[in-house]
VODOGU-322751 format. One record per residue: x, y, z of N, C-alpha, C, O in turn. Coordinates in steps of 0.2 Angstrom, whole numbers, padded with zeros to 4 digits, always signed. Example, Ala and Ser with C-alpha at 12.3 -4.5 7.8 and 13.67 -1.06 7.14 Angstrom:
2
+0066-0028+0039+0062-0022+0039+0066-0016+0039+0071-0017+0042 +0064-0011+0035+0068-0005+0036+0064+0000+0039+0067+0006+0040 
//
This chain:
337
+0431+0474+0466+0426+0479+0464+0431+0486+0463+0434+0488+0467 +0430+0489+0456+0434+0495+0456+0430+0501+0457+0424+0502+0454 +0431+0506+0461+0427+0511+0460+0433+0518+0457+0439+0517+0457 +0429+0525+0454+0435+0527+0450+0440+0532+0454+0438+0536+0458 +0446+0532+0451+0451+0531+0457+0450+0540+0461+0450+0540+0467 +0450+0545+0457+0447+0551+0461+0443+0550+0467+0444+0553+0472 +0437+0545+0465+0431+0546+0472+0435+0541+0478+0434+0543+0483 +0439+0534+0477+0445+0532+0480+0447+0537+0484+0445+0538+0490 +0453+0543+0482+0455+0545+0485+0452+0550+0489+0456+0553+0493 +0446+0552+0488+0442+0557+0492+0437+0553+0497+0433+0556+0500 +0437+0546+0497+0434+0545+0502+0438+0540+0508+0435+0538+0513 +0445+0539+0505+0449+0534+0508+0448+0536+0516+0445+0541+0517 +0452+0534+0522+0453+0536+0529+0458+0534+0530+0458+0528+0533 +0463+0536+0528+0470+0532+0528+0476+0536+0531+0479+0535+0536 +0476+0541+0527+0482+0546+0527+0480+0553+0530+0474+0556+0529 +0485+0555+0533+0483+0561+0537+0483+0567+0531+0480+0572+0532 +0486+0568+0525+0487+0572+0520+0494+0573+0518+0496+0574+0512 +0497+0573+0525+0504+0575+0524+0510+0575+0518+0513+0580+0515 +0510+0566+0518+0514+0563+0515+0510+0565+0506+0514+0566+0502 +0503+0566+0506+0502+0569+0496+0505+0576+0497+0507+0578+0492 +0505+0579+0504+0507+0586+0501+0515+0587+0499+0517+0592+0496 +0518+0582+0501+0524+0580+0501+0526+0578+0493+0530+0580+0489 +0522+0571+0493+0524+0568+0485+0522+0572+0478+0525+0571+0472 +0516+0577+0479+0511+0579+0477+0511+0586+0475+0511+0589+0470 +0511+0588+0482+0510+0597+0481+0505+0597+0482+0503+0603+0481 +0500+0594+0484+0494+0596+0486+0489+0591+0488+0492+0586+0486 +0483+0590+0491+0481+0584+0492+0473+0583+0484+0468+0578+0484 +0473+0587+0481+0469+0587+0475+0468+0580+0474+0473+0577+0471 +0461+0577+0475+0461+0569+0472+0460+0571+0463+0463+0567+0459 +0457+0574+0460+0456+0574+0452+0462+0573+0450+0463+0568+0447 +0468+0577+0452+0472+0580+0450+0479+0573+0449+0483+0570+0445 +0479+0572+0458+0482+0566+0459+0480+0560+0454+0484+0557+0449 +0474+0558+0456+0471+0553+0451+0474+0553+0445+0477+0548+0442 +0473+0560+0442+0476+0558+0434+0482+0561+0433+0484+0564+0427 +0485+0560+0437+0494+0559+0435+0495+0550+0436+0499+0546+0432 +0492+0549+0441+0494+0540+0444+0492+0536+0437+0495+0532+0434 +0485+0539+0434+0481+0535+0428+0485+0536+0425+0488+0531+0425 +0488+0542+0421+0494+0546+0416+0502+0540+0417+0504+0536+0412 +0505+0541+0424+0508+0536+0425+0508+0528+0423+0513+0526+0421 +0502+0525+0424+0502+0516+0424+0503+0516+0417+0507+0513+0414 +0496+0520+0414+0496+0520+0405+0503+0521+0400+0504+0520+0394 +0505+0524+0405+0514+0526+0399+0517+0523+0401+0519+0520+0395 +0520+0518+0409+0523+0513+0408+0520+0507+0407+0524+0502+0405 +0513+0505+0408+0512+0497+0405+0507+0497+0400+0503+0492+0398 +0505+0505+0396+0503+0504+0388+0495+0503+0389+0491+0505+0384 +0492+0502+0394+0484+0502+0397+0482+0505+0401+0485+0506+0406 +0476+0508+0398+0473+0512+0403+0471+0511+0412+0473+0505+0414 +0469+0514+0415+0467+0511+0420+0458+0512+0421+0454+0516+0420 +0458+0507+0423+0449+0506+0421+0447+0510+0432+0441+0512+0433 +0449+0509+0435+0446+0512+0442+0451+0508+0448+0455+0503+0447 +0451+0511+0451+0454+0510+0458+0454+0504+0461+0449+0501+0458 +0457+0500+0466+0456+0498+0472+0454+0496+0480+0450+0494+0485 +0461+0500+0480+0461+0501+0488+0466+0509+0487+0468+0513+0483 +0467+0509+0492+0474+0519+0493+0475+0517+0501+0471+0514+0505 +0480+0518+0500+0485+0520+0506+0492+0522+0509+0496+0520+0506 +0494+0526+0513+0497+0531+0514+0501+0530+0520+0498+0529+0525 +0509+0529+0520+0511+0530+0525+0519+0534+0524+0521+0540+0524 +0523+0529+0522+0530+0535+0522+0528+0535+0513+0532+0539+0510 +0524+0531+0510+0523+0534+0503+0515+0534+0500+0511+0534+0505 +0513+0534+0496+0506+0533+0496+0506+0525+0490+0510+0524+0486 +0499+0522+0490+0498+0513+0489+0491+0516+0483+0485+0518+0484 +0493+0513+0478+0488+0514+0475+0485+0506+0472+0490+0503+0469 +0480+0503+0472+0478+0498+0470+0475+0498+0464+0469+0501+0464 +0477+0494+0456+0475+0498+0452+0470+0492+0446+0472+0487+0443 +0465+0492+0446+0466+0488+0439+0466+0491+0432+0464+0497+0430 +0468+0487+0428+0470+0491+0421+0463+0486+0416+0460+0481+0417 +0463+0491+0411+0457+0489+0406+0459+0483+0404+0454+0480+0401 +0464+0481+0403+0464+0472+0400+0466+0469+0404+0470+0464+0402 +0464+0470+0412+0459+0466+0417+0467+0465+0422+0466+0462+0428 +0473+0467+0420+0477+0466+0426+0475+0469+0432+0472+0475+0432 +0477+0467+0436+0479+0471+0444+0486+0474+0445+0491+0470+0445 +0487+0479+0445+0492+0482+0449+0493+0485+0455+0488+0488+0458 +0501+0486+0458+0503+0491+0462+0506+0496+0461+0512+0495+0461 +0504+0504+0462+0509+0509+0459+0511+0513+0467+0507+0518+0470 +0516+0511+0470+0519+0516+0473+0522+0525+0470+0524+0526+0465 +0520+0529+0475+0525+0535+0476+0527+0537+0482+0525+0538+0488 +0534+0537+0480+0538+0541+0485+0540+0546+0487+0540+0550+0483 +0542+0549+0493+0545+0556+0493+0551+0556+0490+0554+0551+0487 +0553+0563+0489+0562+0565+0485+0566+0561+0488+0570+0558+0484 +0565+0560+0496+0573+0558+0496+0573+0551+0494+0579+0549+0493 +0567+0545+0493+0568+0539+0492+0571+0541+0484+0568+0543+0480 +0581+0537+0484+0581+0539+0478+0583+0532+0473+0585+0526+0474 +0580+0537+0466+0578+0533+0461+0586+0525+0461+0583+0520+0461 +0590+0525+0462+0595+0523+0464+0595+0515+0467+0597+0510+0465 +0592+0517+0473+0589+0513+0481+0585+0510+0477+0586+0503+0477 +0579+0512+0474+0573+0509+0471+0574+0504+0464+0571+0499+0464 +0579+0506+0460+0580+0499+0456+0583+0495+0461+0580+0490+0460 +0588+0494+0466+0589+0491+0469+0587+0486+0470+0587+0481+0467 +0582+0490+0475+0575+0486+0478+0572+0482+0474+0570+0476+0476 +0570+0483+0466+0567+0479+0464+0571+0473+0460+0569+0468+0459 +0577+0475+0460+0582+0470+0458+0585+0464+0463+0588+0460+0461 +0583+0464+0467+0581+0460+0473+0573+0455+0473+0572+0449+0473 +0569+0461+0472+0562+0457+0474+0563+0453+0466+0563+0447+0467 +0563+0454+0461+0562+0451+0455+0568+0444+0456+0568+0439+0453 +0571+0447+0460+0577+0440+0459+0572+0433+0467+0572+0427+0467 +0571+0437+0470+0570+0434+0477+0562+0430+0473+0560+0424+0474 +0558+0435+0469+0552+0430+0468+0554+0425+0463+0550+0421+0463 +0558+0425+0459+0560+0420+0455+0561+0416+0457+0559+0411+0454 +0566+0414+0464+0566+0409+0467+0558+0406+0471+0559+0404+0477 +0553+0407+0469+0547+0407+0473+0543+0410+0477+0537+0411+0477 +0548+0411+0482+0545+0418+0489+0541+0419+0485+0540+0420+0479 +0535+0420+0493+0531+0424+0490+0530+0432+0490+0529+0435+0496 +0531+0436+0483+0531+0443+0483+0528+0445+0477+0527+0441+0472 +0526+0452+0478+0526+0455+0470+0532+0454+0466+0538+0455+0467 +0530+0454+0460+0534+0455+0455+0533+0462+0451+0528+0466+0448 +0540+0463+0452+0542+0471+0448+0539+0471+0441+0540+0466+0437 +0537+0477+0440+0533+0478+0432+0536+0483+0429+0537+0482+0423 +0538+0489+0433+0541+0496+0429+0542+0500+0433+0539+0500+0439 +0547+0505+0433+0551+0511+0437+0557+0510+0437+0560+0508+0432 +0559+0513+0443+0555+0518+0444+0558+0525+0438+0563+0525+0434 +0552+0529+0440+0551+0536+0435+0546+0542+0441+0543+0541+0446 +0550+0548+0438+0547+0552+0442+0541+0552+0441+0538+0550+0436 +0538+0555+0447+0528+0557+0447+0529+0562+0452+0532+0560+0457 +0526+0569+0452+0525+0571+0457+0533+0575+0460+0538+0576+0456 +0534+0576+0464+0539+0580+0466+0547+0572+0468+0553+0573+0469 +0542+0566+0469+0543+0560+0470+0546+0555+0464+0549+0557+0459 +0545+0549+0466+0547+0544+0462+0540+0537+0463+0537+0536+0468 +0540+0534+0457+0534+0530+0460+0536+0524+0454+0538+0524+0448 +0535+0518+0458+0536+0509+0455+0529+0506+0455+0525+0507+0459 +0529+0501+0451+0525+0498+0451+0526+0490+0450+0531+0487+0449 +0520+0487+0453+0522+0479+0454+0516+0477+0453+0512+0480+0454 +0514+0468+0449+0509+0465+0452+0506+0465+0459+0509+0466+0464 +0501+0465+0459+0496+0464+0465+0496+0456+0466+0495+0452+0462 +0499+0456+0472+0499+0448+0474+0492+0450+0479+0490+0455+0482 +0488+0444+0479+0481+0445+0482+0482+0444+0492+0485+0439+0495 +0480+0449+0494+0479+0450+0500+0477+0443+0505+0472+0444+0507 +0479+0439+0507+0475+0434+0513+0473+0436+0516+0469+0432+0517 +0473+0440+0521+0471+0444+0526+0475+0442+0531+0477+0436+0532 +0476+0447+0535+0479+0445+0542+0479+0440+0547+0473+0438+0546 +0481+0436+0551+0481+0432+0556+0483+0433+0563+0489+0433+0566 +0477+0436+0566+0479+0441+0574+0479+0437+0581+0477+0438+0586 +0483+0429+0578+0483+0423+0583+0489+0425+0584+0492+0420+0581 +0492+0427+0586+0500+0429+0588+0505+0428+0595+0509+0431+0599 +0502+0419+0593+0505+0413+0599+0511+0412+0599+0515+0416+0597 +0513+0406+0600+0521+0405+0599+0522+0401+0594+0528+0401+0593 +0518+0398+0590+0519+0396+0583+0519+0401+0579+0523+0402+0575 +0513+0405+0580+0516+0412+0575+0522+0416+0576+0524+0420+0572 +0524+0415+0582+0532+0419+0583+0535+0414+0577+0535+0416+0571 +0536+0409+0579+0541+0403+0577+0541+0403+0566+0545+0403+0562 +0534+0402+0566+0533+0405+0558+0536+0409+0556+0540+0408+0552 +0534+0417+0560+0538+0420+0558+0544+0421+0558+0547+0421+0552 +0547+0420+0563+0556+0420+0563+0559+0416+0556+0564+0417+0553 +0555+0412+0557+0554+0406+0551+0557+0408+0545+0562+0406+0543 +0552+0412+0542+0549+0415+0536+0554+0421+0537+0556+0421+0531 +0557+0425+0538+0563+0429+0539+0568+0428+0538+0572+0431+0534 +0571+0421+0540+0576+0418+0539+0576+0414+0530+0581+0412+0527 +0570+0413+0529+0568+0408+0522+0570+0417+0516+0571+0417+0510 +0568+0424+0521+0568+0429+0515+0576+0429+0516+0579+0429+0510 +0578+0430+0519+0586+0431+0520+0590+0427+0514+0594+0429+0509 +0588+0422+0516+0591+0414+0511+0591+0416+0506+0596+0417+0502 +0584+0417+0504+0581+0420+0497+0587+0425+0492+0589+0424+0486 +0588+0429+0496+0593+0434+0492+0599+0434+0494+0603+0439+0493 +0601+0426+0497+0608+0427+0499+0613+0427+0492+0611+0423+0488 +0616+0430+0492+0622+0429+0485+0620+0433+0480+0623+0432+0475 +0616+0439+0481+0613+0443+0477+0619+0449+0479+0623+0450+0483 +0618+0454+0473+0623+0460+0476+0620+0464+0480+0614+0464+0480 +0622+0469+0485+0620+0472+0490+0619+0481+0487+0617+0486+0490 +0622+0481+0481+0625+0487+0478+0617+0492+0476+0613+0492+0472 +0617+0497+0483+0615+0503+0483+0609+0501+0486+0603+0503+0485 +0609+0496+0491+0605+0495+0496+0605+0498+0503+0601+0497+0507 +0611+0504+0503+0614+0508+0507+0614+0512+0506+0619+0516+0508 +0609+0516+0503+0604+0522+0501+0597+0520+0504+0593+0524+0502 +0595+0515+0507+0588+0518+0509+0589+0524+0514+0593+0524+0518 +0583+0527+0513+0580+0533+0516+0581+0533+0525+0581+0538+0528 +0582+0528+0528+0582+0526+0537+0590+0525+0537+0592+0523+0543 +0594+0526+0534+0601+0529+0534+0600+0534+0539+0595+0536+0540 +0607+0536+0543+0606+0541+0547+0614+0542+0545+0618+0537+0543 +0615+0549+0547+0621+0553+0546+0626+0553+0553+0623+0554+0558 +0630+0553+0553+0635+0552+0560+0632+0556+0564+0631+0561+0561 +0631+0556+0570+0629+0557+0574+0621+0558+0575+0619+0560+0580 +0618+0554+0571+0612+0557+0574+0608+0551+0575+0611+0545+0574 +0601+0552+0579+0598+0547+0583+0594+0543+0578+0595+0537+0577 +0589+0546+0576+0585+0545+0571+0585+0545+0563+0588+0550+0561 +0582+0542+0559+0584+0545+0550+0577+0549+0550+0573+0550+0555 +0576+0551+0543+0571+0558+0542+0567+0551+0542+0567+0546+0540 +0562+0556+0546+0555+0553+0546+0549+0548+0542+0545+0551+0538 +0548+0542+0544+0544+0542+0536+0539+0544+0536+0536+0542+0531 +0536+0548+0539+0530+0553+0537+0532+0558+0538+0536+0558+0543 +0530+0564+0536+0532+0573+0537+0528+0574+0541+0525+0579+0542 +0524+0568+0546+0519+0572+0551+0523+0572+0556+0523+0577+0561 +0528+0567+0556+0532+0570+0562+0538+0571+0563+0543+0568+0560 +0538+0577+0567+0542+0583+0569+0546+0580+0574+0544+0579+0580 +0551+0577+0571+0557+0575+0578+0559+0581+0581+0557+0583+0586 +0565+0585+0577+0568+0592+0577+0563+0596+0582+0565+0597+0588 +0557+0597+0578+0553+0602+0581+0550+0600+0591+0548+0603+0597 +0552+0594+0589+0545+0593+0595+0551+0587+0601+0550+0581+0603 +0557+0591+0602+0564+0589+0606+0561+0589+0613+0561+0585+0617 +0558+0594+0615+0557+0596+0622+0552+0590+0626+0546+0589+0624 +0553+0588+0630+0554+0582+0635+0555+0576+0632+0553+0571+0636 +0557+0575+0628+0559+0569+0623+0567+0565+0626+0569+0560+0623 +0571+0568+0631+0574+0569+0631+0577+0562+0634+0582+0558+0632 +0572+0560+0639+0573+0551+0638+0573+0546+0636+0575+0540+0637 +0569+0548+0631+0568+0542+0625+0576+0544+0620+0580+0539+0619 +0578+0549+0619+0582+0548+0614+0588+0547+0619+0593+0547+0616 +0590+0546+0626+0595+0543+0630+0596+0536+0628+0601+0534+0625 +0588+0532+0629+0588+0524+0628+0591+0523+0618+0595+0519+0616 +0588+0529+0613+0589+0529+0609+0596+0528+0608+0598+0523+0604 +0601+0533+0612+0609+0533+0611+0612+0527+0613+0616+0526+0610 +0611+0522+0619+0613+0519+0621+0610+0514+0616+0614+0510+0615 +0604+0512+0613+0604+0507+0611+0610+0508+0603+0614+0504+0601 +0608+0514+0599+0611+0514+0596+0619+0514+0594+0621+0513+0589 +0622+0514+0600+0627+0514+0600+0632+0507+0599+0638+0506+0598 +0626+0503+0602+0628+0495+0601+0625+0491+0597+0628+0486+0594 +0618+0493+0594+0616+0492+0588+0621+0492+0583+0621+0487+0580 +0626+0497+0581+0628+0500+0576+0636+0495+0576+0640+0498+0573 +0637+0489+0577+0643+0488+0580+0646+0486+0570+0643+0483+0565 +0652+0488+0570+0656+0487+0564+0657+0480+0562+0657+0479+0556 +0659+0473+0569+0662+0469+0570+0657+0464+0565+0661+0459+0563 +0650+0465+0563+0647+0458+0561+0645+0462+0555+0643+0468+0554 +0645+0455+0549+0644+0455+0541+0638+0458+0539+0633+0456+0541 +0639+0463+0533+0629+0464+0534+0626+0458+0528+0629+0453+0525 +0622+0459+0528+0617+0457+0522+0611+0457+0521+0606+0458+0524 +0611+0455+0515+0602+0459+0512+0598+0454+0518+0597+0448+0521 +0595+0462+0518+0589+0460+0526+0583+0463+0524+0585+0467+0520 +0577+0463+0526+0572+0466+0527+0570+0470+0534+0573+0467+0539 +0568+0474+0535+0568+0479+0539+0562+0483+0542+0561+0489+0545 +0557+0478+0540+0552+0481+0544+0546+0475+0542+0541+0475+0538 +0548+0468+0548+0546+0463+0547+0541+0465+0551+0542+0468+0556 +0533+0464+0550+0527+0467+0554+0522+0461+0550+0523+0457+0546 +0516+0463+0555+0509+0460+0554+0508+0464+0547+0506+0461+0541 +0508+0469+0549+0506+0475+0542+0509+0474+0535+0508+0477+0529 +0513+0469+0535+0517+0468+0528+0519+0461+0528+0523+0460+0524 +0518+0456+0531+0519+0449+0531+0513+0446+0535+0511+0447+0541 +0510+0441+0528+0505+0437+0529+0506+0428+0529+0508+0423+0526 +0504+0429+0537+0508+0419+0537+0501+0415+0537+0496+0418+0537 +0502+0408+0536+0497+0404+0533+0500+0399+0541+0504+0400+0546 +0496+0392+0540+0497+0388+0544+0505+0385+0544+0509+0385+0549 +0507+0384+0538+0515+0380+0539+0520+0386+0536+0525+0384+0534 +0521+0394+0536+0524+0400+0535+0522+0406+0532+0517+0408+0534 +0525+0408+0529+0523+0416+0526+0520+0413+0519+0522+0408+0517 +0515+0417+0517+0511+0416+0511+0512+0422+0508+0510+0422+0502 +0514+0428+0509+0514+0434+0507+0517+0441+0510+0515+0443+0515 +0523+0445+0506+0528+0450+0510+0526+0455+0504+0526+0454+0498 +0524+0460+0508+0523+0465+0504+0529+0473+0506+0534+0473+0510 +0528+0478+0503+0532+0483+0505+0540+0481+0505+0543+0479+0510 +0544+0481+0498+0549+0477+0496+0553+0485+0498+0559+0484+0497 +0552+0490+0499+0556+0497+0500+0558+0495+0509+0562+0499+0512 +0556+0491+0511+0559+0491+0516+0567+0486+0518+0570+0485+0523 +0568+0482+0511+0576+0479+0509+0580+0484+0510+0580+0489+0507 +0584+0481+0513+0592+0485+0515+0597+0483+0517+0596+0477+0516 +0603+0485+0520+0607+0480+0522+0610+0480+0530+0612+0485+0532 +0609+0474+0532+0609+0474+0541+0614+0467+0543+0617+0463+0539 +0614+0468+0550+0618+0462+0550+0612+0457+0552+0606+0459+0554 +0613+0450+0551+0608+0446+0554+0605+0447+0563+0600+0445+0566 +0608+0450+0563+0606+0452+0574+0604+0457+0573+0600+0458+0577 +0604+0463+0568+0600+0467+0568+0595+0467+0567+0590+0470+0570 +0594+0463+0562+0589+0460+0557+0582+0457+0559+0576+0458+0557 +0586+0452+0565+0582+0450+0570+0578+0451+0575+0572+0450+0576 +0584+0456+0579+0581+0459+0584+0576+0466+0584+0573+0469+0589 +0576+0468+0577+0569+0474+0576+0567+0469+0574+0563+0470+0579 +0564+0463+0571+0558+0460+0567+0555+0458+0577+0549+0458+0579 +0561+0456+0583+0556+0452+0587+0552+0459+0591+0548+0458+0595 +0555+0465+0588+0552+0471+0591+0546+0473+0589+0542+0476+0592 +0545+0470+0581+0537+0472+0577+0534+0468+0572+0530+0469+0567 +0537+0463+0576+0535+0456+0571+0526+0456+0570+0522+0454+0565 +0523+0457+0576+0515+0457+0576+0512+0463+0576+0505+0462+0576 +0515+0470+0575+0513+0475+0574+0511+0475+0568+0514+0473+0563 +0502+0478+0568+0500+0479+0561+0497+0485+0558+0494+0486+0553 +0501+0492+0564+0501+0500+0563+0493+0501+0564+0493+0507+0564 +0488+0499+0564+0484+0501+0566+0481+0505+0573+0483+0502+0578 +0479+0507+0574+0476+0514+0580+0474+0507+0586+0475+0508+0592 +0473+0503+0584+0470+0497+0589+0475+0492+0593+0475+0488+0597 +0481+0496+0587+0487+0489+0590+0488+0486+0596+0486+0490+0600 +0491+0481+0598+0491+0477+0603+0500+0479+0603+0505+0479+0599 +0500+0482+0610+0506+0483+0611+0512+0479+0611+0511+0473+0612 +0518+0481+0610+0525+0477+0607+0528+0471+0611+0528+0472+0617 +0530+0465+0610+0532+0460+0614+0535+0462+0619+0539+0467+0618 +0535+0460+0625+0539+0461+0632+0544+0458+0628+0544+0454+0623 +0552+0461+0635+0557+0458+0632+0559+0450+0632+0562+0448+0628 +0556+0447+0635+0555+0441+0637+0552+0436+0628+0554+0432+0625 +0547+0440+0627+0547+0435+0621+0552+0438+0613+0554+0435+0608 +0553+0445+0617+0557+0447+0612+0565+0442+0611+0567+0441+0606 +0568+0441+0616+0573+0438+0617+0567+0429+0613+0569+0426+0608 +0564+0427+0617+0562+0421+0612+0563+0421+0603+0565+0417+0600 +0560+0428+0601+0558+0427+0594+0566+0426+0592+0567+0422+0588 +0570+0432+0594+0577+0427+0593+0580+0423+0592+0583+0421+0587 +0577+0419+0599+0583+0413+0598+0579+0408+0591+0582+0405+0587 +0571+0409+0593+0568+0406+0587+0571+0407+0579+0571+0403+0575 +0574+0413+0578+0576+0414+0573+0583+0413+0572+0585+0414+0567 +0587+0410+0578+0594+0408+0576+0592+0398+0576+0596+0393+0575 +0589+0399+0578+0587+0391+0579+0584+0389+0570+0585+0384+0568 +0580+0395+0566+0580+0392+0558+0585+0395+0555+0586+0394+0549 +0590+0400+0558+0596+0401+0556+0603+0395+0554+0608+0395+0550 +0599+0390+0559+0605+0385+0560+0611+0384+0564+0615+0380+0565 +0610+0391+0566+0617+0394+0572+0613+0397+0578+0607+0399+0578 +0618+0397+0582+0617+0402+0588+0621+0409+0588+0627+0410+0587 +0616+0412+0590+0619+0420+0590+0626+0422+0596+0625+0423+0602 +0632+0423+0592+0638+0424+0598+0635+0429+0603+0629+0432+0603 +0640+0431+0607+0638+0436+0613+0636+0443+0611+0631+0446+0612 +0642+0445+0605+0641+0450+0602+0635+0450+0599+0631+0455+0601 +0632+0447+0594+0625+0446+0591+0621+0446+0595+0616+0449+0593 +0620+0442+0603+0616+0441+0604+0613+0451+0609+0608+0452+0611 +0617+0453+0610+0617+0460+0612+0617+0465+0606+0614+0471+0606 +0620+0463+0600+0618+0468+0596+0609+0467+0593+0606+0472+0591 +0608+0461+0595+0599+0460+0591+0596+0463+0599+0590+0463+0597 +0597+0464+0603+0591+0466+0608+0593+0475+0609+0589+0479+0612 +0599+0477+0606+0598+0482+0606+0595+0487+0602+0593+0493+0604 +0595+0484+0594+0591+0485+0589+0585+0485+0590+0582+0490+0587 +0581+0482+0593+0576+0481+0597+0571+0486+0601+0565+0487+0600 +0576+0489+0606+0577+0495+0611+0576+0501+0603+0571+0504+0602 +0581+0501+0601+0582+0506+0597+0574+0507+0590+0572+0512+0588 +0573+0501+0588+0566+0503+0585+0559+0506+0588+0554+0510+0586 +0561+0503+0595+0557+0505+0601+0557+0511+0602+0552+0515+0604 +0562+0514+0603+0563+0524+0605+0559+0526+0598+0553+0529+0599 +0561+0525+0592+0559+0526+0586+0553+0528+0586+0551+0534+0583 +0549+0523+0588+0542+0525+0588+0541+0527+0594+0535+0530+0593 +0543+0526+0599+0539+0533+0605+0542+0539+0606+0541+0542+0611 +0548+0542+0600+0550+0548+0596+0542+0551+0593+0539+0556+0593 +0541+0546+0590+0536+0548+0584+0529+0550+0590+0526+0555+0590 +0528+0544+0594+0522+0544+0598+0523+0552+0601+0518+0555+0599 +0527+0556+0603+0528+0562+0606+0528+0565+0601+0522+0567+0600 +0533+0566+0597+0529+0572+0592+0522+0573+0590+0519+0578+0590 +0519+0567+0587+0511+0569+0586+0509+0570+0590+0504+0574+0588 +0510+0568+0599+0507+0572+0605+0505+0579+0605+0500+0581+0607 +0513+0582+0602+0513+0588+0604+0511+0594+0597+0510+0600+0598 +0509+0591+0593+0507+0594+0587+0500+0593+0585+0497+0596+0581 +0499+0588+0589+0490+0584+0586+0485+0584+0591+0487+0585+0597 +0479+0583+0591+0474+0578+0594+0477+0572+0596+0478+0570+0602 +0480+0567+0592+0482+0561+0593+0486+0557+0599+0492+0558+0599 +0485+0555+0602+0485+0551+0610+0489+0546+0609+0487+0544+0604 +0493+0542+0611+0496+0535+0611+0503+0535+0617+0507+0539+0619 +0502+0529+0619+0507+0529+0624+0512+0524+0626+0516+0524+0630 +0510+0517+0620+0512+0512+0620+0520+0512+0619+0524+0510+0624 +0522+0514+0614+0530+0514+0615+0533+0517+0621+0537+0513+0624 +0532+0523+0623+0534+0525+0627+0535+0521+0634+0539+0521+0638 +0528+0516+0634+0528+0513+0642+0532+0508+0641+0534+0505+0646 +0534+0506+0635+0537+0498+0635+0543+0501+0635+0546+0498+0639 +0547+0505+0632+0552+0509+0633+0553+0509+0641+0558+0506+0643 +0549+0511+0644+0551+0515+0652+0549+0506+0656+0550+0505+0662 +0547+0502+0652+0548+0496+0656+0552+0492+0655+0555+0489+0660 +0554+0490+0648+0557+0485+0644+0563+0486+0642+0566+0481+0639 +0565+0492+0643+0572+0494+0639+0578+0491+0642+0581+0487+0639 +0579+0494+0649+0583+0492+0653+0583+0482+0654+0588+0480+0655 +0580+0479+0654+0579+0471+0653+0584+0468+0647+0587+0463+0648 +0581+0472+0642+0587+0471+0637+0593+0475+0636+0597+0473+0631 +0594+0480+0639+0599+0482+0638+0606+0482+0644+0611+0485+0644 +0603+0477+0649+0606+0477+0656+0612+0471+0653+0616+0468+0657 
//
């Protein structure tokens, strides 16, 4: 069912506003609306006949259908996501779904929109989530990470080290993926978490192992598994390049996270260390000493990340949350000892 994409974006509940006033310059649905309609019709030649779905987080999601009955997807991005990194990206998913994975397939971009940049893809249809998150669904997923890995082995990696979550020597964090949150600004009593940050980081980062094209924000929210594996990976801007233990050890950090306000808090270190070894067991190898400490502390280190963020919106919002933080002040030290 399409409804038309302005009343879409004024009735959505998704996005706090931030991220349009960022891509956008303002949170205007008419306005918006008929740049994104403006945009699909210049690059694939059709109108668009009404919306689908909208959604917002470090970019905004538009679901589109077009007058001669296609479905699309048109991403937009902020400035710094650069045009660069973004053909990358798709030069990857378009190679990775030709081999079958299942993903969207790249249609057009990227082209500016907005103060941003924005791409567009087929709509691969949604199966809906699976929030049975036992040890076969550990085991799938690990599964299905390693089958994406496979997927783009032997691909070139070239400008895969321009995504946006790059960080500059010395620092703990990369720039935010939402402008809601105020790392800089909102430092004062944070002072612990970015401790566990440095130390996880600092072994996180080790030079000693090989990167390669990896995915980087393996979650419930962007990977749809079936009975026998993954059925569906969405959000292809999260491809970059990592070592295999890094790769690892953030998916067993947010493999069942689905960012919603209801979330079921992050695996204890104990299954975290399982999702692991699960993933070197479809690796085909075992993780050396180095690997196996560099994957738990990627881990640690994704985990500051978000109860970084959990604090800044504390201190700037209404909004309440406490979960990274607690698993941080339990969990950290288990895998980092």
């Amino acid at each position: 069912m399409t409804i038309p994409l302005a009343d879409l974006l004024r009735t959505h509940d998704v996005a706090s506003g931030h991220v349009e006033r960022s891509i956008f310059g303002a949170r205007d649905a008419d306005a918006i609306a008929a740049l994104i309609a403006a945009t699909a019709e210049h690059q694939l030649g059709t109108p668009v006949a009404g919306g689908l779905f909208y959604a917002a987080s470090s970019g905004c999601v538009f679901g589109l259908r077009l007058e001669d009955g296609r479905s699309i997807v048109l991403k937009a991005y902020q400035s710094h996501w650069e045009q660069r990194f973004l053909r990358a990206v798709q030069r990857v998913q378009r190679a990775v779904a030709g081999t079958g994975f299942p993903c969207p397939m790249p249609l057009a971009g990227p082209v500016a929109v907005g103060r941003g940049s924005a791409t567009i893809e087929s709509l691969l249809p949604d199966p809906g989530p699976d929030d049975r998150f036992d040890e076969s669904y550990l085991e799938r997923s690990s599964a299905g990470l390693v089958a994406l890995l496979h997927s783009a082995r032997g691909l070139a990696p070239d400008d895969l080290e321009l995504h946006p979550s790059r960080m500059a020597e010395g620092e703990l964090y990369p720039i935010p993926h939402n402008p809601i949150f105020d790392l800089q600004g909102t430092a004062e009593g944070a002072e612990w978490i970015d401790e566990w940050a440095r130390r996880a980081w600092s072994r996180r980062s080790s030079d000693a192992l090989p990167g390669v094209i990896a995915y980087l924000d393996w979650s419930a929210r962007n990977v749809r598994m079936g009975p026998t594996g993954v059925v569906a990976v969405y959000d292809w801007d999260s491809v970059s390049v990592a070592s295999e233990a890094t790769t690892a050890g953030q998916a067993a950090a947010t493999w069942r996270s689905t960012g919603d306000t209801t979330d079921i808090g992050a695996p204890d270190a104990g299954e975290i260390a399982r999702f692991v070894l699960s993933f070197t067991r479809a690796l085909g190898r075992p993780f050396s000493v180095l690997e196996m400490d560099v994957a738990h502390a990627a881990a640690v280190w994704v985990m500051a990340y978000a109860a970084r963020c959990e604090h800044a919106l504390e201190q700037r919002t209404p909004w309440r949350r406490t979960q990274a933080r607690e698993w941080l002040a339990t969990q950290a030290e288990l895998l980092l000892s």
